[in-house]
C-alpha positions in Angstrom: 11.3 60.9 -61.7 8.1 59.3 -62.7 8.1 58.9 -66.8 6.2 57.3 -69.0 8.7 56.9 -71.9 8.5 59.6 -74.2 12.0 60.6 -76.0 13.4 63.4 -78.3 13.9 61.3 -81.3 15.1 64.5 -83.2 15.4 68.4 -83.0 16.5 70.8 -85.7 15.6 74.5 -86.4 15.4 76.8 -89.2 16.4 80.6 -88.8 15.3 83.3 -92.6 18.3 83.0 -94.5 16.8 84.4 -97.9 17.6 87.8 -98.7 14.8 89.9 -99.9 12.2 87.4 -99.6 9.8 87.7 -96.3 9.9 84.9 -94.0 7.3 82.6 -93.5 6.4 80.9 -90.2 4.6 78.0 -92.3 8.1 77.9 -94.6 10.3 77.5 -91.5 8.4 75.7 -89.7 8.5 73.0 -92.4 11.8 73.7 -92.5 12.5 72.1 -89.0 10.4 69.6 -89.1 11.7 68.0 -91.7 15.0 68.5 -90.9 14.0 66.2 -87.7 12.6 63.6 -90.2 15.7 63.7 -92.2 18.0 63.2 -88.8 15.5 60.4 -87.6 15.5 58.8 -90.9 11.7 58.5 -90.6 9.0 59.2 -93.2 6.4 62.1 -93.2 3.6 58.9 -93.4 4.8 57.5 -90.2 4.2 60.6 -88.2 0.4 60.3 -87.0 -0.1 63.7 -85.3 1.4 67.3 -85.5 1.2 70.7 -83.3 2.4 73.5 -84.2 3.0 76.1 -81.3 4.1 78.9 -83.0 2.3 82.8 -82.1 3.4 85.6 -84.5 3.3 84.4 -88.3 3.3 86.5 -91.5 0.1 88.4 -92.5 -1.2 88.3 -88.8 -2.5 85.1 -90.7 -5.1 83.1 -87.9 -7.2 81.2 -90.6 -6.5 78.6 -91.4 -4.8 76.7 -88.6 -1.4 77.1 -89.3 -0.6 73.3 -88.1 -2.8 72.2 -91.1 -0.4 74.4 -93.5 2.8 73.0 -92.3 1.5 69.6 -92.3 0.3 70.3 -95.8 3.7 71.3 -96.2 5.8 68.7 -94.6 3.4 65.8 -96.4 2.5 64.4 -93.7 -0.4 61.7 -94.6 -2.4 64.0 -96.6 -5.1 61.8 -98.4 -7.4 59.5 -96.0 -7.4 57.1 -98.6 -3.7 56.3 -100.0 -2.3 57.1 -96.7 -4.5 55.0 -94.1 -1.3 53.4 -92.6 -0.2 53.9 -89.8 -3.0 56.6 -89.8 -4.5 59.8 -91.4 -2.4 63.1 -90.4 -4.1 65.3 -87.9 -2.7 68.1 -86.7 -4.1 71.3 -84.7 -2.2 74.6 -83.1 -1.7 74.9 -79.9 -1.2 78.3 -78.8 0.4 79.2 -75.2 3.3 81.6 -76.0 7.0 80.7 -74.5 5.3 77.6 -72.6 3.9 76.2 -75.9 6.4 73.6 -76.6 5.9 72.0 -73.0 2.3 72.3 -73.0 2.5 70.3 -76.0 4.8 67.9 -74.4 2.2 67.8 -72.1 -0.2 66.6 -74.5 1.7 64.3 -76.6 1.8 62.2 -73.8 -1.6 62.1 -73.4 -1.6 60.9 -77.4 0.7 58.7 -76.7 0.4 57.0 -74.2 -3.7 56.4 -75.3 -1.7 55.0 -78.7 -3.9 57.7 -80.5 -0.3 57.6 -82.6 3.0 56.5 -82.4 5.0 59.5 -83.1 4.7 63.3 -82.8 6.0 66.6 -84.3 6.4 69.7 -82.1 6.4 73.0 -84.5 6.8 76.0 -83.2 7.8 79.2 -84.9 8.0 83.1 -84.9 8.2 85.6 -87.7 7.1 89.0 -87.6 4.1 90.1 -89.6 6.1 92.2 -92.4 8.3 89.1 -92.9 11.5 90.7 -91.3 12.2 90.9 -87.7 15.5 93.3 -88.3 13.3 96.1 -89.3 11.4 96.7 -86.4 13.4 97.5 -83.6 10.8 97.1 -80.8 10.1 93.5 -82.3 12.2 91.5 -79.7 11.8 88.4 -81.5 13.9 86.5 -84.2 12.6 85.0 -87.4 13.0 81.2 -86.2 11.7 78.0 -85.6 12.4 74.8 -84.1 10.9 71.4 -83.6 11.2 68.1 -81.6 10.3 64.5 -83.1 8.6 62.9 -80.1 7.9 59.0 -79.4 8.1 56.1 -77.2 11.4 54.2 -75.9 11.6 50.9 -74.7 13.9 52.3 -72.0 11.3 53.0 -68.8 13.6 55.1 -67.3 14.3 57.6 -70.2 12.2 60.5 -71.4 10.0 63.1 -70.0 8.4 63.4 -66.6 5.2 65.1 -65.7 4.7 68.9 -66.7 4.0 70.7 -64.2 2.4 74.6 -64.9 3.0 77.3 -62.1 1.6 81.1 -61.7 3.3 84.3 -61.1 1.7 87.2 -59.0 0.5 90.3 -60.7 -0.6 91.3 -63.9 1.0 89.9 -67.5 4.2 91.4 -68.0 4.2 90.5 -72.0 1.7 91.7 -74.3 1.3 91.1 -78.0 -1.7 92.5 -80.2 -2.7 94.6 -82.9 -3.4 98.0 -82.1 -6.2 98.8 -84.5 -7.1 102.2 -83.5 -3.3 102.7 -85.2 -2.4 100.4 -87.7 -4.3 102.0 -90.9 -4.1 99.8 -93.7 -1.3 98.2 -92.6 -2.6 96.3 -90.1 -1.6 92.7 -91.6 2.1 93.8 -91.4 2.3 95.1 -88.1 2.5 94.2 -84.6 3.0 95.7 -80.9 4.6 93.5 -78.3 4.8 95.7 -75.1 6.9 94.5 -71.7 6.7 95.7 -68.7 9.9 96.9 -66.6 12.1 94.7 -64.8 9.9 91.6 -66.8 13.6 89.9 -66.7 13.5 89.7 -63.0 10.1 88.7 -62.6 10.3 85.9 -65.3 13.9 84.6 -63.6 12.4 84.8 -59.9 9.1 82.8 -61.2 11.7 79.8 -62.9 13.8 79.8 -60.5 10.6 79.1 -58.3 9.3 76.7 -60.8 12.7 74.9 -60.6 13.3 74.6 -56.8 9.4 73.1 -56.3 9.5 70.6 -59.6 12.6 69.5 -58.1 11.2 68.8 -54.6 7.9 67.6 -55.9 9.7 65.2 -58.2 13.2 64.1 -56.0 15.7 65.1 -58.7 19.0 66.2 -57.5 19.9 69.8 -59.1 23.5 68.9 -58.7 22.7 66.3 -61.4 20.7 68.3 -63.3 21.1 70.5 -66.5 18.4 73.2 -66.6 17.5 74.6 -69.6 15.6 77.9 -68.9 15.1 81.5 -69.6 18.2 83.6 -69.2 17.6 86.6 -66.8 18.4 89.2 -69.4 16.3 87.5 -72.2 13.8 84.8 -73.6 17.0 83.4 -74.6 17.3 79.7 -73.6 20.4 78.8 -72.6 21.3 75.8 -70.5 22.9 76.4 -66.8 23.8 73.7 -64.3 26.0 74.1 -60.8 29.1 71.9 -62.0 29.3 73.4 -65.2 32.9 74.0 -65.2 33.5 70.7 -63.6 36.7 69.4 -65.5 35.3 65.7 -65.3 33.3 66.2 -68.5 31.6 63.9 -71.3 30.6 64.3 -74.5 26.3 65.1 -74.1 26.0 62.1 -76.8 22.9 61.5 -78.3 19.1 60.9 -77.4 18.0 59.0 -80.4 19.1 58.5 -83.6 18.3 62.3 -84.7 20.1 63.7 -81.4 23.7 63.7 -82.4 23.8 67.1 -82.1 22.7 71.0 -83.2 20.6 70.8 -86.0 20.2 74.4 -86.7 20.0 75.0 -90.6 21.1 78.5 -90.9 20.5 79.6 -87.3 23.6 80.6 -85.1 24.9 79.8 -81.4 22.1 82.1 -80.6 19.5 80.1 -82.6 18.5 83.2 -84.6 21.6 84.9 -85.7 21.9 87.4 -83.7 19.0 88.9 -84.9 16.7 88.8 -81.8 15.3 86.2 -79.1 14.1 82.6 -79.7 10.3 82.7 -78.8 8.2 79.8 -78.9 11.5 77.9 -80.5 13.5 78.7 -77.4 13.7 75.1 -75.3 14.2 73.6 -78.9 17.5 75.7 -78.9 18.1 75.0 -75.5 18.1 71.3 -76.1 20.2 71.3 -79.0 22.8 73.1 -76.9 22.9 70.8 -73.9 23.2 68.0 -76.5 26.2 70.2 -78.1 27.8 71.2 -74.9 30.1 68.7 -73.1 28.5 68.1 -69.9 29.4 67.1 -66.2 29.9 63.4 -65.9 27.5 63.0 -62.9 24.8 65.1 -64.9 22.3 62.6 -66.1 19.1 64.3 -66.8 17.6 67.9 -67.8 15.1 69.8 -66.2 13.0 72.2 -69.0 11.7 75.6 -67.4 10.1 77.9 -69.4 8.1 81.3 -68.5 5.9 83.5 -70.6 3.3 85.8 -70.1 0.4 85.7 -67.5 2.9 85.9 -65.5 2.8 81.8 -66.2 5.8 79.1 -66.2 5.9 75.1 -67.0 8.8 72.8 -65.8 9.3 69.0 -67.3 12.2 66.6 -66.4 13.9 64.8 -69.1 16.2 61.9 -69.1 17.7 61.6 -72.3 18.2 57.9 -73.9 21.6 57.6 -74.3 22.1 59.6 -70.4 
């Protein structure tokens, strides 16, 4: 697998904990990312850039960016001037639904590998409009964020491989917009996500797909391979490999010094407490549980797959450090 040195340095996630008080996508998304810093031991000034991937955020709230608001947030080299070192924060949203995270992968290798920093946050987070995903029962999503610490390793042979983007036939499955002809005055608390049926077997043919041609384009062996990916039932991200029951079984160790395992700061095995489905969060999650779960001795890499609407899907290979 061709990589150019990129590593997890750290994952957490934040899940809305606070009774009575609306959740905030800004708030949790904070919430993770600084929980990575924490892990990583590594200062808000010595993170250069910062995307945030998130879609659904309270208020319906597009203006401004949300990136700039968790950045403000986190403290991430806010002033030009007393934080020129090791460069002024920048940070932008990045919007692609359930592939967000790995398009942003995808583009903080381009910022790294041009040196334009030397490490990355990955924000992405969900909350519904009114502040409370329970109360709407045709919100499928959880309250919930994650995020990954991203930079280089001197290992050549560890971190992520090429992202690849693939194309389902047939119209979008998922849909997700304000229906103003219905919303009143409410229309900053509300939200219609609409899915098509049988979506679950589309979205886990078109991974599957994904997964069989990043594998032959790329020469990993799946029998070595933990895939993290879209359950068929759900936007759940759960991790799957063919010798999972394989009694000859390791710890999954760490992938940096913020990998040691689940960071998940009040979300559950589920990442969102059983409240709904991990959205743009979901590989986050899905990582934190391969790192959790012991794994098949001969397993030494992971393959990312995730699927969202169009119908689209991205795959990236990942060898962790300490793999």
């Amino acid at each position: 697998m061709s990589t150019m040195g990129m590593v997890i340095t750290a994952a957490g996630t934040a899940a809305h904990t606070t009774a009575g008080a609306p959740a905030s996508a800004v708030d949790l998304a904070a919430r993770a990312a600084r929980d990575c810093l924490a892990r990583a031991q590594v200062s808000p000034s010595a993170v250069g850039i910062l995307i945030n991937v998130g879609v659904y955020r309270e208020s319906n709230t597009f203006e401004p960016a949300v990136a700039a608001l968790v950045q403000k947030q986190v403290g991430m080299n806010l002033d030009y001037i007393a934080d020129p070192q090791p460069a002024a924060g920048f940070s932008f949203d990045l919007m692609n639904g359930a592939c967000g995270v790995l398009n942003a992968v995808q583009a903080g290798q381009a910022l790294l590998d041009t040196a334009a920093t030397e490490r990355l946050l990955i924000t992405a987070a969900d909350v519904h409009p009114a502040g409370d995903a329970r109360r709407d029962p045709h919100y499928p999503y959880a309250d919930l964020a994650g995020a990954f610490l991203l930079e280089r390793s001197p290992d050549p042979d560890a971190g992520f491989g090429p992202v690849r983007h693939y194309h389902g036939n047939g119209p979008s499955d998922t849909t997700g917009y304000l229906d103003t002809a219905t919303m009143g005055s409410e229309g900053r608390s509300r939200i219609t996500v609409r899915r098509s049926p049988g979506h679950e077997a589309r979205r886990a043919e078109l991974a599957a797909t994904a997964v069989a041609d990043y594998a032959a384009r790329h020469g990993l062996d799946l029998d070595r391979t933990c895939v993290i990916g879209p359950h068929p039932t759900a936007d759940v991200v759960v991790t799957r490999s063919p010798a999972a029951q394989d009694p000859g079984t390791e710890g999954a160790g760490s992938d940096g010094p913020g990998a040691e395992g689940p960071a998940t700061d009040g979300a559950g095995a589920d990442g969102a407490g059983g409240s709904g489905e991990p959205h743009t969060a979901a590989p986050v999650l899905g990582y934190l549980q391969a790192l959790a779960e012991r794994r098949p001795r001969r397993h030494d890499q992971l393959l990312f797959v995730t699927v969202g609407a169009g119908p689209t899907a991205a795959c990236v290979g990942y060898r962790p450090e300490a793999w």
